[in-house]
N, C-alpha and C positions, 0 to 999 in steps of 0.2 A: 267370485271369479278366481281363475286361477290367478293372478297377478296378488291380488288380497292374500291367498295366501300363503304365499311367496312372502308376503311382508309379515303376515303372523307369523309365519315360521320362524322367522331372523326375530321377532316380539318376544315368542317363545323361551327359545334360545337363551335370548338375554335375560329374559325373567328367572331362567334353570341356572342362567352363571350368576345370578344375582342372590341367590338362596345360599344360607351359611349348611355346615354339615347338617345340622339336626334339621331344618327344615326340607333338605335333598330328600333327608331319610325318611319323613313323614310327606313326601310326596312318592316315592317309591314305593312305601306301602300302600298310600291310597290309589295310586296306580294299580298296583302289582296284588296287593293284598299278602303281602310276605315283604319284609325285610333283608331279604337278599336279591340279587339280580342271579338271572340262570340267561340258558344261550336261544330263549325263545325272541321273537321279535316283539318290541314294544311299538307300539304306532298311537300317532293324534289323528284326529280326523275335527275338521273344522267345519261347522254347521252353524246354520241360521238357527235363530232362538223363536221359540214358540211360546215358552214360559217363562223367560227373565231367570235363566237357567246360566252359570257363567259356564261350568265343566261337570262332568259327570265319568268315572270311573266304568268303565265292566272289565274286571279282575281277569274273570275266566279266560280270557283274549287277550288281555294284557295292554285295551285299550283306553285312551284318553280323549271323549268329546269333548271338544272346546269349541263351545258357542261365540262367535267373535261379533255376530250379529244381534243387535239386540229386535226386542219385538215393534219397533215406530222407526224398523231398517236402518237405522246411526248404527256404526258400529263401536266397540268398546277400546277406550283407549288401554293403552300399557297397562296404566295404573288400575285401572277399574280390573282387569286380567289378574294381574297380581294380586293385587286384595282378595279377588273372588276365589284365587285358586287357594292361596293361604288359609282363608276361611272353610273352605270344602274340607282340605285334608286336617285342618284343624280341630275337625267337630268328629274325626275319626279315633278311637279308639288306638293306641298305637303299642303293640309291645316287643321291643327291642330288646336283645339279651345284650 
């Protein structure tokens, strides 16, 4: 529903001001798939989970799926968001100059 995510947004949010610099920048890149920011638009799109999926990256677009639902419809708190996203850009590859 649109109300849901209204509140994941503000979730978000607070997870993105919650991350120190090196972790920004290893979400950027897995975002972006490059270590700089350019003046394209970045967007989330929040989605129901089909496979116990927390986020998922497509670079080309510069988009961010974020599954807030999981698959037994609970949705995921903060913390479970966080962790998952952590771990996703975590398992990325990352090279910074």
């Amino acid at each position: 529903t649109e109300a849901k995510k209204g509140e994941y947004t503000d979730i978000i949010n607070d997870i993105i001001n919650e991350l120190d610099n090196d972790q920004l920048k290893k979400l950027l890149f897995f975002w972006t798939g490059s270590a700089t920011l350019n003046n394209t638009n970045h967007s989330i799109e929040f989605m129901s989970n089909d496979d116990n999926v927390i986020i998922r990256s497509h670079t080309c677009n510069n988009q961010l799926d974020l599954y807030i639902k999981k698959e037994d419809s609970t949705y995921y708190t903060k913390e479970e968001l966080k962790a998952g996203i952590i771990a996703s850009y975590d398992q990325v590859d990352h090279a910074f100059a």
